[in-house]
C-alpha positions in Angstrom: 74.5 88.1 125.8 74.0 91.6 124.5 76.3 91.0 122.1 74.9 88.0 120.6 71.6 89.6 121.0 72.8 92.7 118.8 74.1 90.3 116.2 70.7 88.2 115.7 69.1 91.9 115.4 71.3 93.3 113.0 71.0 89.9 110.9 67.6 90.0 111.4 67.4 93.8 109.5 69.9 92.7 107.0 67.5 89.8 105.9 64.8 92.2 106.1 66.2 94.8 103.8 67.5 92.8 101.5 64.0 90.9 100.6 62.7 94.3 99.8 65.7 94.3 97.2 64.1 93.4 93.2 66.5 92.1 90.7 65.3 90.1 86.4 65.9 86.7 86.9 68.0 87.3 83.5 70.5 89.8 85.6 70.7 86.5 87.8 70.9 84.1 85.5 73.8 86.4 84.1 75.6 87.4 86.8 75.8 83.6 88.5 77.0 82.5 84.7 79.5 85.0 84.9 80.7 83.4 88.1 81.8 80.1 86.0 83.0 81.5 83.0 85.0 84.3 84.2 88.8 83.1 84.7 89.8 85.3 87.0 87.0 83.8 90.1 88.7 79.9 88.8 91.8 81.7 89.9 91.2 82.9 93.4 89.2 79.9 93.7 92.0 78.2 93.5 94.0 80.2 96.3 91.1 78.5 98.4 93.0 74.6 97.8 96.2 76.0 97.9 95.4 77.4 101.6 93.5 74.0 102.7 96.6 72.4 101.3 98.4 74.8 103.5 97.2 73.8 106.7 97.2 70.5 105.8 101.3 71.3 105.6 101.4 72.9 108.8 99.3 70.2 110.8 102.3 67.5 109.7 104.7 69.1 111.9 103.0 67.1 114.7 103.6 64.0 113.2 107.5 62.3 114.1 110.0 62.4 111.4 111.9 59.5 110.3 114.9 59.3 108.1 117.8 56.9 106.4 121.3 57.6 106.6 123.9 56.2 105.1 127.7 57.3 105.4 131.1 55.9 104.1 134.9 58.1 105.4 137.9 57.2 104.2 140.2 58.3 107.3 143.9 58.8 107.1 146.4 58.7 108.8 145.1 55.3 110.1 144.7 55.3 114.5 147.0 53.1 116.0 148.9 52.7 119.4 151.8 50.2 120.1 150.8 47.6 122.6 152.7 44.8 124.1 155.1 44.9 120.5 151.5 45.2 118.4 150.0 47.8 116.7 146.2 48.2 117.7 143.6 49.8 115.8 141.7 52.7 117.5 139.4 53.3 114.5 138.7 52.0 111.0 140.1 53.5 108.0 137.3 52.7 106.2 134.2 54.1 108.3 130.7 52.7 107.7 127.7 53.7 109.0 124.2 53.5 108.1 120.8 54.0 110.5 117.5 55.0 110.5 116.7 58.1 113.0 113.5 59.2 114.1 112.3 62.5 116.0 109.5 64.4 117.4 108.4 67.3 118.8 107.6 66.4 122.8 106.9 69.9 123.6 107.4 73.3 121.4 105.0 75.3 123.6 102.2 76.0 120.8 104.3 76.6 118.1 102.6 74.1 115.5 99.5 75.2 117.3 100.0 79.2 116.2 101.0 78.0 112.9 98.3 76.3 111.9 95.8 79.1 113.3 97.9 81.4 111.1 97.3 79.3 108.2 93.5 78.7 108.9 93.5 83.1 109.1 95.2 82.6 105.4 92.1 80.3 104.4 89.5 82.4 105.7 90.8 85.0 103.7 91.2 83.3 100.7 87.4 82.6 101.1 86.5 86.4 101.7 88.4 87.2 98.8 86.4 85.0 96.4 83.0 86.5 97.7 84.9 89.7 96.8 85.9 89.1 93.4 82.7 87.9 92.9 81.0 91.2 94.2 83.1 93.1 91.8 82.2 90.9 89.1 78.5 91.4 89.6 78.7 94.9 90.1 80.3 95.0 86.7 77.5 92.4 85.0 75.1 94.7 86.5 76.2 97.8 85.4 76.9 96.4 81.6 72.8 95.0 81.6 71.6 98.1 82.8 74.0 100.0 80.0 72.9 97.8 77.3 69.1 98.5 78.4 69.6 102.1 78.3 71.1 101.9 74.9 68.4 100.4 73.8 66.1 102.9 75.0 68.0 106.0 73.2 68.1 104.2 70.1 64.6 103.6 70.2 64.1 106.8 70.9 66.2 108.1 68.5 64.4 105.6 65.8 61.5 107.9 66.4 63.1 111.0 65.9 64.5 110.0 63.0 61.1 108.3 61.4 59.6 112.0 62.2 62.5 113.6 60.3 61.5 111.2 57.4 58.1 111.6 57.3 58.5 115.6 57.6 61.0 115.1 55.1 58.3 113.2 52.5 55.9 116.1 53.4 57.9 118.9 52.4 59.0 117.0 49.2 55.4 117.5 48.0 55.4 121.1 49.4 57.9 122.1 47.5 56.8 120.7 44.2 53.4 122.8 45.3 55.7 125.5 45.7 54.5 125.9 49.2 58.0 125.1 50.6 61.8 126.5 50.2 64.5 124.0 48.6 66.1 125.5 52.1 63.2 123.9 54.1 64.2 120.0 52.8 68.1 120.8 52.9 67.5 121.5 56.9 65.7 118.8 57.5 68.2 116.4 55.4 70.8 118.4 57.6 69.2 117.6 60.8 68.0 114.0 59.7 71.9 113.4 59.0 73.4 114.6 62.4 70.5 112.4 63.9 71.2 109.4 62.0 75.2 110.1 63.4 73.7 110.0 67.2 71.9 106.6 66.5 75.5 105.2 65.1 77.4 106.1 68.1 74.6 104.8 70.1 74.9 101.6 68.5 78.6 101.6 68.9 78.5 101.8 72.5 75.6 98.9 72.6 77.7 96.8 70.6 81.1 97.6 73.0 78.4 96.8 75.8 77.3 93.2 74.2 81.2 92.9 74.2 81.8 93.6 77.8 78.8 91.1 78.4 80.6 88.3 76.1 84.0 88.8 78.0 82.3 88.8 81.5 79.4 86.1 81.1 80.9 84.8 77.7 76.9 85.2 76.3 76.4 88.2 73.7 72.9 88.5 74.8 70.3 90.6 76.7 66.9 91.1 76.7 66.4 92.9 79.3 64.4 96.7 78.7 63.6 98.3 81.8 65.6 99.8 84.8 64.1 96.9 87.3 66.5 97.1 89.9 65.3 98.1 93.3 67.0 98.6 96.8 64.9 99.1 99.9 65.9 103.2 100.8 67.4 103.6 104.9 68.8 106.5 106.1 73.0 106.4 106.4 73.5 105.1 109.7 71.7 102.1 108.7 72.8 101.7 105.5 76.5 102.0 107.2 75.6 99.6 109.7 74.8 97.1 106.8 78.3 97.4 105.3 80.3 97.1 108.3 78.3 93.8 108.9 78.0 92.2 105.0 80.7 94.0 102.5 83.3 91.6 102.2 85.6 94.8 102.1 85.0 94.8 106.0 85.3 91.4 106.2 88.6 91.5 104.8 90.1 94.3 106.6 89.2 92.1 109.7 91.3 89.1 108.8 94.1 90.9 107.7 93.8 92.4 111.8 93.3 88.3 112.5 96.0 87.4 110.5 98.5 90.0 112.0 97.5 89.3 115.3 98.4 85.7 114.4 101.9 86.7 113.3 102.6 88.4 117.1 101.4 84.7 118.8 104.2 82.9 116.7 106.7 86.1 117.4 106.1 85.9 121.1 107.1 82.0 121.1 110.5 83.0 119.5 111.9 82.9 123.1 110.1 79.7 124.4 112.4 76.3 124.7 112.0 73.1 122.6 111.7 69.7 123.9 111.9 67.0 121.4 112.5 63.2 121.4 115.3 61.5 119.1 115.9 57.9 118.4 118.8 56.3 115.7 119.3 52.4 114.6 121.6 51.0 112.5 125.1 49.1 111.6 128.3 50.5 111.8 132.0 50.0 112.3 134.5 51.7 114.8 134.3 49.5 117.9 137.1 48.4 119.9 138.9 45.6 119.3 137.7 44.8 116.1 137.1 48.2 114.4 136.3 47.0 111.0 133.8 44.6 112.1 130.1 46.5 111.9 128.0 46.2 114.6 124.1 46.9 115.3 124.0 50.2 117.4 121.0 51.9 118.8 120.5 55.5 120.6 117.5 57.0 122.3 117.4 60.8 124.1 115.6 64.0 124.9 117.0 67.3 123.9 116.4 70.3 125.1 116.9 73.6 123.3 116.4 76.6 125.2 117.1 80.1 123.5 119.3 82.9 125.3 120.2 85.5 123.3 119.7 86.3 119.6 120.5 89.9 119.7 116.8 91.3 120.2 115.4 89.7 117.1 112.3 88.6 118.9 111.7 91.5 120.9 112.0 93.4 117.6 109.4 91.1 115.8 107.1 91.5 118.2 107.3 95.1 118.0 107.1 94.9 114.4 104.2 92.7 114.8 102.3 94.8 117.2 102.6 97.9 114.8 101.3 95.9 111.7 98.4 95.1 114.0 97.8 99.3 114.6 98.5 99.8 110.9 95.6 97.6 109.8 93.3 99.0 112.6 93.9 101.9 111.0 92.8 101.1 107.6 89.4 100.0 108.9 88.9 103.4 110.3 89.9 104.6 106.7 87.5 102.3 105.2 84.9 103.4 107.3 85.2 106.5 106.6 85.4 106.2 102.8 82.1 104.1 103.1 80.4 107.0 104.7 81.3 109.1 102.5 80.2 106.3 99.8 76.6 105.8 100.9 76.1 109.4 102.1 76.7 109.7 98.4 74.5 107.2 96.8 71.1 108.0 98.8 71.8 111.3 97.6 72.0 110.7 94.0 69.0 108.3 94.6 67.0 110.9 96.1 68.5 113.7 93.5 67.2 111.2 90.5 63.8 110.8 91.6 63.4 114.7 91.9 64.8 114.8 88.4 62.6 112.5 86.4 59.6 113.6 88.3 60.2 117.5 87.2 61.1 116.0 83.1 58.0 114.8 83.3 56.7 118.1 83.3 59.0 118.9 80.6 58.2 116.4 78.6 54.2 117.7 78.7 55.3 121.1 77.8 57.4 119.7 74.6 54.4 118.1 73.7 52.0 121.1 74.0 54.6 123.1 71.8 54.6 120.2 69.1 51.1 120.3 69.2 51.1 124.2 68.8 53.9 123.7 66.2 52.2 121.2 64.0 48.8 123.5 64.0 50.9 126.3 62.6 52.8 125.1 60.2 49.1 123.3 59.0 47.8 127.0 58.7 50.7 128.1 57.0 51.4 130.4 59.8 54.6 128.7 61.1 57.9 127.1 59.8 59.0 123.5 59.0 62.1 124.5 61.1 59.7 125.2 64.1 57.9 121.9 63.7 61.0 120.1 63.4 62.3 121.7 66.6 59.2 121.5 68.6 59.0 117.5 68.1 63.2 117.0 68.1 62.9 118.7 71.7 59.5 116.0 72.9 62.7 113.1 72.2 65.2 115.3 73.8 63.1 115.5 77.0 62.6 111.7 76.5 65.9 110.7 76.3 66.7 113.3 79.4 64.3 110.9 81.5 65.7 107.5 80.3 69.2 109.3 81.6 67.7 110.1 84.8 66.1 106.7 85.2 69.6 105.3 84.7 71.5 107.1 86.7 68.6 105.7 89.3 69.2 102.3 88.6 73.2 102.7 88.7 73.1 104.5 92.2 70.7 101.7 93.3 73.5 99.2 92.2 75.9 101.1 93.8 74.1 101.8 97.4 73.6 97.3 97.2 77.0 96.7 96.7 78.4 98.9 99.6 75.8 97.5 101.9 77.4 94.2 100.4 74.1 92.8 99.0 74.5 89.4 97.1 71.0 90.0 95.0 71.4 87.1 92.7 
């Protein structure tokens, strides 16, 4: 009853958390296309049939087994024995036979029975193993929507640094015709203006690789998503932990491979068990006294009963073998669960860590303003330098772009910190 009781609680805080989650609709919309397009989820989809089919395979071993047989010998030297001055015919030399038999398995102690739990463990994995593949997938979705949104931030960003550059640019153009500039002055700026205009290319670059990643995943080469939208309720560790263990298919996983070796001992332990089975033949045939040529209708009916003695230890050695597997894969669940602390210990600090960052740029980005400001009044007076003007406002979009990175690296840890706690958010 406490048991049950801790597992209705524990639902009830994973329902809880994850309705605090925030996800675009578009993200969804993406992610759950991505889910019918991508070939590799119609491939382990289709591990799912093969392991119904499977079970299906291992059930028919209850049903009885019939069969048609049909025989012809030529036998030589031909059976005879002298009687009363005649030679009399103890078998054919032609021998024909032909029969239907029939058998089935009275008792074989649970064998079928721990088969076909083996192969539901096989299905139930097969199943957790979709819902992985299609964690991983969204995981990746996400991360390419949130990468194409921050790309799309720098360049815009960098679209304004470089419309300064051109305005400045225009500006000292007519200075210098005044003569109140340096040919030196518009060869910076032209200099800057150029490295600028390199940044924005590689930007794009990596936005169009990104729209290329979306295409292969989704198969759409679209997005029109802008802002870092994605929100995860914050818990401290232990909670967080206790999510994963409870909802991360990873977990799941690692459970029916224990299932699934634990299987494997039941049908090694039956190795020594006896088999009780029924067998039944019909037919026509030849070979009965006097007339051995003439075929006859012929009918048998038993029980057999095989009962194993010694096969050199093999089952005893299975068993052992099974019983370590069992250990080994109890082993890797502590190993995962110590990885995932690690993992989530990780994440909530980078969360943390990224909201201290973007609130102190902010800061930063009111000081690069002040000095444009400052900048912009003294190059106006003729006091200070084009270079210093270009600096001042280059460094306002540097501190700009250092808050879009910040905001993304929030996002991505958000992403990250769902997936462990194995969040399905669309």
């Amino acid at each position: 009853m406490k048991k049950l009781l801790s597992i209705i609680l524990l639902s009830c805080t994973a329902s809880a958390t994850f309705a605090q989650a925030k996800v675009s609709e578009e993200l969804k919309g993406l992610i759950n296309q991505s889910f019918t397009y991508f070939p590799k989820v119609k491939e382990v989809e289709n591990t799912v049939a093969t392991a119904q089919q499977k079970i299906s395979l291992t059930e028919t071993a209850k049903a009885p087994e019939v069969n048609y047989e049909a025989s012809y010998n030529y036998v030589q030297p031909k059976i005879v024995i002298p009687l009363g001055g005649v030679d009399f015919q103890f078998a054919p030399v032609h021998n024909l036979a032909t029969d239907f038999n029939a058998s089935y398995a009275l008792f074989d102690f649970g064998r079928i029975k721990a088969n076909v739990n083996r192969s539901k463990d096989d299905l139930k994995y097969a199943q957790h193993n979709v819902d992985y593949v299609k964690n991983q997938l969204a995981y990746q979705v996400s991360n390419v929507f949130y990468n194409i949104v921050y790309l799309k931030n720098a360049i815009a960003i960098q679209d304004s640094v470089l419309s300064f550059l051109n305005d400045n640019k225009a500006v000292t153009e007519n200075k210098l015709k005044n003569g109140d500039a340096l040919r030196i002055d518009l060869l910076n700026i032209q200099s800057t203006y150029d490295a600028e205009q390199n940044r924005k290319v590689d930007l794009q670059n990596s936005l169009d690789k990104q729209l290329n990643l979306l295409e292969y995943t989704t198969g759409i080469k679209k997005s029109n998503g802008s802002i870092f939208d994605f929100d995860v309720a914050l818990s401290d560790a232990d909670a967080a932990f206790s999510l994963a263990q409870a909802n991360n298919v990873d977990f799941l996983l690692a459970k029916d491979k224990i299932k699934q070796s634990q299987s494997d001992l039941e049908i090694a332990k039956l190795g020594n068990q006896p088999y009780i089975g029924l067998h039944a033949a019909a037919g026509i045939k030849n070979g009965y006294v006097p007339d051995v040529n003439e075929l006859k209708f012929n009918y048998v009916a038993g029980v057999s009963l095989s009962v194993p003695i010694y096969n050199g230890g093999k089952t005893k050695q299975q068993v052992k073998l099974q019983e370590n597997l069992i250990k080994q894969n109890e082993l890797s669940v502590e190993s995962l669960n110590s990885n995932y602390k690690k993992d989530i210990n990780q994440a909530i600090t980078d969360i943390k860590s990224n909201y201290e960052r973007i609130n102190n740029t902010k800061g930063q980005i009111e000081q690069a303003k002040v000095a444009q400001q400052l900048a912009a009044t003294r190059f106006k007076n003729g006091v200070g330098t084009n270079l210093e003007l270009t600096n001042a406002s280059t460094n306002v979009q540097r501190a700009e772009l250092t808050k879009l990175q910040y905001e993304y690296q929030l996002c991505i840890a958000k992403l990250e910190l769902a997936k462990l706690m194995g969040y399905r958010y669309w």
